[in-house]
C-alpha positions in Angstrom: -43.2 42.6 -34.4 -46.3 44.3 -32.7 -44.6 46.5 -30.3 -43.3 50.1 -30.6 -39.6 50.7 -30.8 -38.7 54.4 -30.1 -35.4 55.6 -29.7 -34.2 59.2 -28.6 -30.9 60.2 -29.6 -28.7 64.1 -29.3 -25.4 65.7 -28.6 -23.7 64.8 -25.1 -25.6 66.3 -22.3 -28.9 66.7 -24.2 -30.7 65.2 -21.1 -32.5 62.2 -22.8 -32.0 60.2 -19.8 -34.2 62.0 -17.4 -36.9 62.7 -20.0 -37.1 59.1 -21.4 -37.8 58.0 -17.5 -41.0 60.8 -17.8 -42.5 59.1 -20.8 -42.0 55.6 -19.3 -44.0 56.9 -16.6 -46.3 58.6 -18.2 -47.0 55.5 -20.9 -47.1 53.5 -18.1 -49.9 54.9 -16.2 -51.9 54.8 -19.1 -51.5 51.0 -19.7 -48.8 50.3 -21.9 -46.1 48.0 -21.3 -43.2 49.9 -21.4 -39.3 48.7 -21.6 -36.8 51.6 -20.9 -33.1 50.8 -22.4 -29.8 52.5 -23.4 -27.1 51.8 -26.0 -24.2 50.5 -25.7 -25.3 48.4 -22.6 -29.4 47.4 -21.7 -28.1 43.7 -20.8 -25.1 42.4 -19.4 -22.6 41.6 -22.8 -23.4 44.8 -24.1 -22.9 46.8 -20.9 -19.6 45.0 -20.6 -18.7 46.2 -24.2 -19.7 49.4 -22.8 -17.1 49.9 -20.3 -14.4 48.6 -23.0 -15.9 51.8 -25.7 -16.2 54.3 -23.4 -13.5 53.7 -21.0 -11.6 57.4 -20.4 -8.4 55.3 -20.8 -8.6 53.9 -24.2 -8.1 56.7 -26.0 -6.4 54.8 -28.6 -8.8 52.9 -30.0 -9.0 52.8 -33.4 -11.9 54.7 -35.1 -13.4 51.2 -37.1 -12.7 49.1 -33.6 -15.0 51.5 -32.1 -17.4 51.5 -35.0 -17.3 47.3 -34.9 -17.9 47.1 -31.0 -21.1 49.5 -31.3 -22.3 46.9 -33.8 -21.7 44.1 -31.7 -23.1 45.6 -28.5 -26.4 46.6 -30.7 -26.8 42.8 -31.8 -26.4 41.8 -28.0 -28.7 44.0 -27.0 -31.5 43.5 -29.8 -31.3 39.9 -29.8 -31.5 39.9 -25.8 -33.8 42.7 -24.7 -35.9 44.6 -27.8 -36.5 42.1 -30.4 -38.6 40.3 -27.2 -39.8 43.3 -26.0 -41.2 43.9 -29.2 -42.6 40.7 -30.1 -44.6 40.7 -26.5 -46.3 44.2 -27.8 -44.3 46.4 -25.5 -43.0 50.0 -26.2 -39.7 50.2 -26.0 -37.9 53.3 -25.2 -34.3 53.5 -26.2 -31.6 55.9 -25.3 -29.5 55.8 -28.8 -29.3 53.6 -31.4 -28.0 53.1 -34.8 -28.1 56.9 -35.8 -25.6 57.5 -33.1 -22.9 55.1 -35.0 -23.6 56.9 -38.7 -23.5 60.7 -36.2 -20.3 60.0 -34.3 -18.7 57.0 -36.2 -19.6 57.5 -40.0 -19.8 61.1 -39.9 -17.5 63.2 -37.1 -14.9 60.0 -37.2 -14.9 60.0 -41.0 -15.4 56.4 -41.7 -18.6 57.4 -43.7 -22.2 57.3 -42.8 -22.8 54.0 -46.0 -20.3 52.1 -44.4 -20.9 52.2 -41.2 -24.8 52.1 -41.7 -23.9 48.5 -43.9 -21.9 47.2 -40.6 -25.3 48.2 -38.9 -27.4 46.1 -41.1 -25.9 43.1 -40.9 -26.4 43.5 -36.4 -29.5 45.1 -36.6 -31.6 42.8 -39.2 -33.9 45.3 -40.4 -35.1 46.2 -37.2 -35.0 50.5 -37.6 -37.1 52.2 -34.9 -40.7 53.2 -35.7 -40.1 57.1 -33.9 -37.1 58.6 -33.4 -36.8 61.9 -31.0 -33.9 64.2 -31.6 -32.6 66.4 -28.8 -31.4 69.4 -30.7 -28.9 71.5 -28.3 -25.7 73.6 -29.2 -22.8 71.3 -28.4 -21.4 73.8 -25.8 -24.3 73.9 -24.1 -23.9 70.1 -23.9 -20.2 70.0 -22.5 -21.3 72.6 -20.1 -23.8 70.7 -18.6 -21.9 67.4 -18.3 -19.3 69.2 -16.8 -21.9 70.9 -14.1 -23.4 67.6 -13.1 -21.3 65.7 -10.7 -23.5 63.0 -11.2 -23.4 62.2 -15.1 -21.2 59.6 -15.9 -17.8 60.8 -17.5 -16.8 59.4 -20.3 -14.2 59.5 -23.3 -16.7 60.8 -25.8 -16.5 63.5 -23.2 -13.3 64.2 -23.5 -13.1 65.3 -27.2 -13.3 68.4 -28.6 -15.6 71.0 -29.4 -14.9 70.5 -33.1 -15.9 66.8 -32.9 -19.2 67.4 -30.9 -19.8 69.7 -33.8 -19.2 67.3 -36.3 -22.1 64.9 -34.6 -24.9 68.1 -34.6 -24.4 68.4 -37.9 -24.7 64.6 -38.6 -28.2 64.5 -37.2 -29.2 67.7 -39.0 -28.4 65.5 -42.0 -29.9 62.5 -40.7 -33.1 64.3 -39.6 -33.3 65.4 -43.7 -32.7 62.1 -45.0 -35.3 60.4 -42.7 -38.0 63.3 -41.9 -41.1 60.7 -41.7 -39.1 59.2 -38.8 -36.8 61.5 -37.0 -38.8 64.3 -35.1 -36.7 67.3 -33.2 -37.6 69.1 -30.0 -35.4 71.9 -28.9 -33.6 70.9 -25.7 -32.4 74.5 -25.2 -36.0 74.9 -23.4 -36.5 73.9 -19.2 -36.7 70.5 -18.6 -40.6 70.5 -18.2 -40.9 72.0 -22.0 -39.0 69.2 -23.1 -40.8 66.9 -21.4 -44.1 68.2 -23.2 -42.8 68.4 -26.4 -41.4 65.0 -26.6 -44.6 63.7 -25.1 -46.6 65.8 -27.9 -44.9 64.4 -30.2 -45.4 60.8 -29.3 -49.2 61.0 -28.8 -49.1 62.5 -32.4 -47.4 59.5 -33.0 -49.6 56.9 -31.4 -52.8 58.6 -32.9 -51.3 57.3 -36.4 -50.9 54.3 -35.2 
């Protein structure tokens, strides 16, 4: 595959959303094809499995039926949307992916990060991102944003506690060890147009390796 695959991932209410749209533009004016995307959802199955995971009713769904849909939606959603993207040349730009089943599933569900990640592999056929941005922000920080923005959609991840949220910062703290070459942090404590610079440092630094 010729294309880039770049995924940004975080604690709820990091604000990935708003700067993933600023490097698509920013990309974009500069030539490159770009494809903006989000996980679970990007096409129409996966969106639908979506509303099913992150329904605020469902709150008793079993830990490994959550872990399983994720998968699925990710094979949807690769097979549909960024495996073509990728093969065309274009960037993609994806709002989570599988580090945000080994952070909230493997590690602050405690089904393990190994076997969730083997579930993964079997969906994902090899196909890891190339650069992977990670929003660091204290969890309550997080919360209290979501809960100050009337327009962020509410869902049941939203709903558990502190402790949990905890649990998926320090998941990415180990992740970001275990795969240093590709997993970059920025702090998302700073204003939004800091953010926005360091993420798009860090992907020029990126593309100049390329």
């Amino acid at each position: 595959m010729s294309g880039l695959f770049i995924t940004f991932e975080g604690v709820e209410g990091a604000g990935k959303s708003t700067v993933i749209q600023y490097i698509s533009n920013q990309l974009s004016a500069e030539g490159f094809e770009v494809v903006t995307t989000r996980e679970p959802g990007g096409i129409e199955i996966a969106e639908k499995i979506r509303e099913i995971i992150l329904n605020k009713d469902h709150t008793a769904m079993d830990s490994r039926t959550e872990a399983l849909l994720y998968a699925a939606a990710r094979r949807q959603h690769l097979v549909e949307r960024v495996m073509p993207a990728l093969k065309r040349g274009q960037v993609v730009l994806c709002d989570r992916f599988v580090d945000s089943s080994l952070a909230y599933q493997g590690y602050a569900r405690g089904l393990g990060m190994e076997e969730v990640y083997q579930v993964n592999e079997f969906a994902i056929e090899d196909c890891m991102p190339d650069l992977t941005i990670l929003f660091e922000l204290d969890p309550q920080v997080g919360l209290d944003r979501i809960s100050d923005n009337d327009q962020r959609e509410k869902n049941r991840l939203d709903l558990e506690k502190l402790d949990f949220h905890k649990k998926v910062e320090e998941a990415y703290h180990q992740l970001k060890e275990r795969f240093s070459d590709r997993i970059k942090s920025i702090d998302a404590h700073e204003s939004l147009e800091n953010v926005q610079t360091e993420c798009e440092t860090v992907i020029r630094s990126f593309l100049l390796k390329k």
